[in-house]
N, C-alpha and C positions, 0 to 999 in steps of 0.2 A: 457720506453721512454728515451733516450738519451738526455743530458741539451748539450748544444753549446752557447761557448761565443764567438760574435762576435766583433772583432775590425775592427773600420771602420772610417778613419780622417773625414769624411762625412756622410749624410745617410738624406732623407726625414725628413722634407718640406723644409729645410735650400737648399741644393744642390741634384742636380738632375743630373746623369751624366751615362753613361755606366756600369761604376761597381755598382754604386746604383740600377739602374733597375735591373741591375744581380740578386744581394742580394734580392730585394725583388720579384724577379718571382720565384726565386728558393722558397724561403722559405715559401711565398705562397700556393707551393705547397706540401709543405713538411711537412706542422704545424701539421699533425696528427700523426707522427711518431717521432717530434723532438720537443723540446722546445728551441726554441731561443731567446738568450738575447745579447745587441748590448752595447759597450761601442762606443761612437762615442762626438765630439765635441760639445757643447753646441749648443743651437738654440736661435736667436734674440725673444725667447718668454717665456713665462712666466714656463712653463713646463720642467722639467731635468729630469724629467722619465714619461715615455708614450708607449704606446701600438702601433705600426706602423704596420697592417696587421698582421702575425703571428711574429712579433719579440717585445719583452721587451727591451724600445730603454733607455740607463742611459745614458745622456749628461752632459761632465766635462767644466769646463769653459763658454767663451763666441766667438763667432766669431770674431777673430782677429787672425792678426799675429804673436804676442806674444803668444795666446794658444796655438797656432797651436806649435809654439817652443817648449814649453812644453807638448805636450798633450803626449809623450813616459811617459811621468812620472805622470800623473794626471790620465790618461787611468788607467798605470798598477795600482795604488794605488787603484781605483775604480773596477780593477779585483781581486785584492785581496778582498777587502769587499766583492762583491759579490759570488765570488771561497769562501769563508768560509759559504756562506749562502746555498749555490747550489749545491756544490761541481760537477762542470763540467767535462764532459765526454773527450769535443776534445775544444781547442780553435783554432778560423780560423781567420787568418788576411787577411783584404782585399786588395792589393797589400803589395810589400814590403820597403814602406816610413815609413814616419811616427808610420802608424798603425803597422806595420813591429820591428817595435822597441820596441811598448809598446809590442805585442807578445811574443818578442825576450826574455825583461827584466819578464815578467811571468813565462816563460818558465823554464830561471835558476833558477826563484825560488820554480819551480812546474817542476821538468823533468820529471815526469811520466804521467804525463796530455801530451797526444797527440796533435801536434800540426801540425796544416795545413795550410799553404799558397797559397792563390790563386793572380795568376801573373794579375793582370788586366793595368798594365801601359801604355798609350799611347805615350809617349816620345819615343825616342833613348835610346838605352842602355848605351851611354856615358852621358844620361843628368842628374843621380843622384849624379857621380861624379865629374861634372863641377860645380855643386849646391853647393859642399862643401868647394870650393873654398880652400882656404889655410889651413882648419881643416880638406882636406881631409886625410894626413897622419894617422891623428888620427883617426875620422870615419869612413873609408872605412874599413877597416876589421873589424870594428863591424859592417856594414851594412851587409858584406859578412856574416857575423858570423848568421844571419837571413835565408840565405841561407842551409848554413852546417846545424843549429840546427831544422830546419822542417822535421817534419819524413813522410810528405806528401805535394808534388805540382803538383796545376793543374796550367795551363795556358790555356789563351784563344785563342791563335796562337801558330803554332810551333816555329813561328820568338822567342816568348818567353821562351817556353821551350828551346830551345839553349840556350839563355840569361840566363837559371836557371844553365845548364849545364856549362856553362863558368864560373860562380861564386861560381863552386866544390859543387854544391849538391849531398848528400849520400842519398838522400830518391828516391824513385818512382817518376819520374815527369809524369803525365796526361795531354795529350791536349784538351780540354775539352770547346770548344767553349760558348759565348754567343750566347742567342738568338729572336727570337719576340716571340709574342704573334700574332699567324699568323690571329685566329677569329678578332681580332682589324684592323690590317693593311693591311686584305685581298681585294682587292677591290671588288671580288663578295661579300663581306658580307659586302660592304659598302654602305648604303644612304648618299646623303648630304641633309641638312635642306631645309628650304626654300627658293626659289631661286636658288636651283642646284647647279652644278658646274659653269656654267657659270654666276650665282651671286654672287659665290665666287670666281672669275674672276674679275669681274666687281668691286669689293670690295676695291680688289686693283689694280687697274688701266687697268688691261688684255682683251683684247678682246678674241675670239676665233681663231683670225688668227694668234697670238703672240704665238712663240715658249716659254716656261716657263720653266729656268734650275732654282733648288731648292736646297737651302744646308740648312741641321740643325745641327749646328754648334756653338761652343763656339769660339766667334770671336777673336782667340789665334793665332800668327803667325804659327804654326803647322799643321792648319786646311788648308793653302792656301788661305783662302776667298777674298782676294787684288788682287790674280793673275787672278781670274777668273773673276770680274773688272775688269783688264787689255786684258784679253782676249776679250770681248765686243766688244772693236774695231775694232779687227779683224772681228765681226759677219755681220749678216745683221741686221736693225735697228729693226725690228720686232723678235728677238731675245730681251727676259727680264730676269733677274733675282731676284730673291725671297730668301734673304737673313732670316733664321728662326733662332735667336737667340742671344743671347749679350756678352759681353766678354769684356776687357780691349782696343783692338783695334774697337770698335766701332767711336769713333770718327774721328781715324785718315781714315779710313774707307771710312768713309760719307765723309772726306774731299777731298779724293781720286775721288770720284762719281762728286763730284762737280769741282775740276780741270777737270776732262775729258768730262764733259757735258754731264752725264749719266743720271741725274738726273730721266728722266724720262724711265730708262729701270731698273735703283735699285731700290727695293723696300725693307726697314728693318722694318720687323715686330718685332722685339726685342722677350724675351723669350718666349716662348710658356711652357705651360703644357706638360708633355710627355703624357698626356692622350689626347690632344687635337690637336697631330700633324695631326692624318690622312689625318684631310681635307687639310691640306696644302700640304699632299704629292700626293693627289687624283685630287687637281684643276692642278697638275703641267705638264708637258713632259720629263724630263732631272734631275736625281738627280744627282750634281756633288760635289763632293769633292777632291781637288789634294793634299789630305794632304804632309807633310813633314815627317813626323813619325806618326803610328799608330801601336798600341797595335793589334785591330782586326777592329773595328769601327760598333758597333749596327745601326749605322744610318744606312747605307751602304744595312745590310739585311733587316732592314726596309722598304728602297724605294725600294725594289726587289720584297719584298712582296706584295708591292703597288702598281707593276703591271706597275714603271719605270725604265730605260734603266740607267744604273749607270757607270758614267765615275769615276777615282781614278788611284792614281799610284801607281806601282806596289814596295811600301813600305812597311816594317813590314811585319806584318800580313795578311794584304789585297791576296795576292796571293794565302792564304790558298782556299777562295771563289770567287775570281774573274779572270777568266782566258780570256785572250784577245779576241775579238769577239765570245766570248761562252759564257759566264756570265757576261759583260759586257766589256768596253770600256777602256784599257791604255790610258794616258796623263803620259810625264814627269812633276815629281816635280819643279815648281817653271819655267814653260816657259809656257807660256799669250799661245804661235802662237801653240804649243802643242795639249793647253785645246780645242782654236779654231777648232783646224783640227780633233779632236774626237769630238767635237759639231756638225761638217759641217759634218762628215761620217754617224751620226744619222741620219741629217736632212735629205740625200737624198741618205738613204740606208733603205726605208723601211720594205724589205724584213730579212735584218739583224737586224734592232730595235726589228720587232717580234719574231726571233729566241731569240736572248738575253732575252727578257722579259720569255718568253716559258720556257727557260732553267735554267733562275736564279729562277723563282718561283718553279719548281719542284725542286730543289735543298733548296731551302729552305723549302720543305715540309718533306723532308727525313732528311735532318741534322739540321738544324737550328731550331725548334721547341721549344718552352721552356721546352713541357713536358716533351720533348727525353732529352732536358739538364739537368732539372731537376732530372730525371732516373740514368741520369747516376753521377750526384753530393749525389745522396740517397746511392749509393755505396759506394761512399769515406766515408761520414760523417759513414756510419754503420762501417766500420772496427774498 
């Protein structure tokens, strides 16, 4: 059985986010052939090592901003202890920030311990070195040096794998998508409780004649969530939306809803469980996101799977699975009258909503699957 240390700035029940579900669908499924152990950032609880599904999770620090600074250095110190106990096969960093560094600095100290990088970033490729502001001279080639020193990278878009390429990778780069869990998000293997759908409609304020677009989302200027707000006004009034999730712009957000006397067509449900979306993507019509940068975006094949009609622009990654009236709907990034006029082509294109639905689920039957991802991540980790 192969040991795998995983570094990860995040990881359950602290943060819950794309690359987290990654980490733990894969390794899930993987715990019989691997033993995996997670350096990740402390958690607001009482616990610094815990059992998370099949991963041995050691948390350094506490949740701030200050650890977060330090966690390249607290991580690798806490891989050495544990590398002397275990003595690890491959160590895998889960994008290349933070977690990227403390990997980076194990690495020089362990070069014959394999090491793997998997690309999960949602930003622009310019946003690591805008972040560094005037230390970028100094840290940018050590960031890159993450790059050059991985003797294996997946990425979850090809938008990334470029990205890996541009920053002089000598190893094998893999495009190696995330995925769902299709039994969960499938709407044939879906009930809803009591009351139906249309009592969870009713819940929050929807009747059945109100068109319902849905975004789950960390309410981050990246995500778009303001523009599609703005778009509103362009809809008709029976046009709602269903905002699933929280983030730093939530307030200015809600104040936005309230200048425009949306009041009653927004609705924020603030964070959800990632185990508890379904129903909110099953009561809905329209899942939309017009991100600004995306890595690859889970939610995306999520609402696909769920049996809705998925508008997004054609950023990053997103073009790897979303092709313009075939698997869903273009909007430009950051134009309201855009998002409107891919809203308004659903409403009264229904021959095309059901092509799209048709096309993005079988498509997520053959690629996106966790098993199939998982399958093909049990390859890498074996080499």
């Amino acid at each position: 059985m192969k040991k795998i240390l995983i570094f990860s700035l995040a990881y359950y029940p602290n943060f819950v986010g794309g690359a987290e579900v990654a980490v733990k669908e894969i390794t899930d499924r993987l715990g019989g052939d691997f033993e995996f152990h997670m350096v990740t950032l402390g958690a607001e609880v009482d616990a610094q090592e815990e059992k998370v599904g099949n991963v041995f999770v050691h948390r350094v620090g506490v949740v701030s901003a200050f650890s977060k600074l330090l966690f390249p250095f607290t991580a690798c110190k806490k891989a050495l202890e544990l590398h002397r106990k275990n003595q690890f096969d491959t160590v895998w960093s889960i994008m290349a920030s933070r977690a990227g560094f403390a990997t980076l600095f194990f690495k020089l100290l362990n070069p014959k311990v394999p090491f793997l990088l998997t690309l999960q970033e949602g930003d622009t490729k310019e946003y690591p070195g805008q972040r560094m502001g005037i230390l970028r001279p100094f840290v940018y080639p050590l960031f890159k040096l993450i790059f050059k020193r991985a003797d294996r990278i997946t990425a979850i878009s090809n938008y990334l794998a470029q990205w890996a390429r541009e920053m002089g990778v000598i190893a094998p780069v893999s495009v190696i998508p995330n995925g769902v869990d299709v039994d969960k998000f499938s709407i044939s293997n879906f009930q809803f409780s009591n009351g139906g759908r249309e009592g969870m409609r009713e819940k929050f304020g929807f009747s059945e004649s109100d068109t319902v677009l849905v975004t789950t989302s960390r309410l981050v200027v990246k995500n778009g969530v303001g523009d599609v707000i703005d778009a509103l006004r362009f809809l008709p009034e029976n046009v709602k939306f269903l905002v699933v999730g929280s983030g730093p712009l939530e307030k200015a957000l809600k104040a936005s809803v309230e200048a425009y006397k949306l009041d009653k067509r927004v609705v924020f449900v603030g964070f959800v469980e990632h185990a508890n979306l379904p129903p909110h993507l099953h009561m809905s019509d329209i899942f939309i996101r017009p991100s600004l940068s995306e890595g690859m975006g889970n939610s995306f094949i999520e609402a696909m799977t769920s049996g809705l009609p998925v508008i997004a622009t054609p950023v990053g990654g997103i073009p790897d699975f979303l092709t313009d009236r075939e698997t869903g709907i273009f909007c430009e990034p950051h134009d309201p009258k855009s998002i409107a006029d891919a809203v308004t082509t659903l409403l009264f294109g229904p021959q095309l909503r059901a092509t799209i639905i048709e096309n993005a689920q079988k498509m997520v039957v053959e690629k996106y699957d966790w098993n199939l991802v998982a399958e093909e991540m049990k390859g890498i980790l074996k080499v």
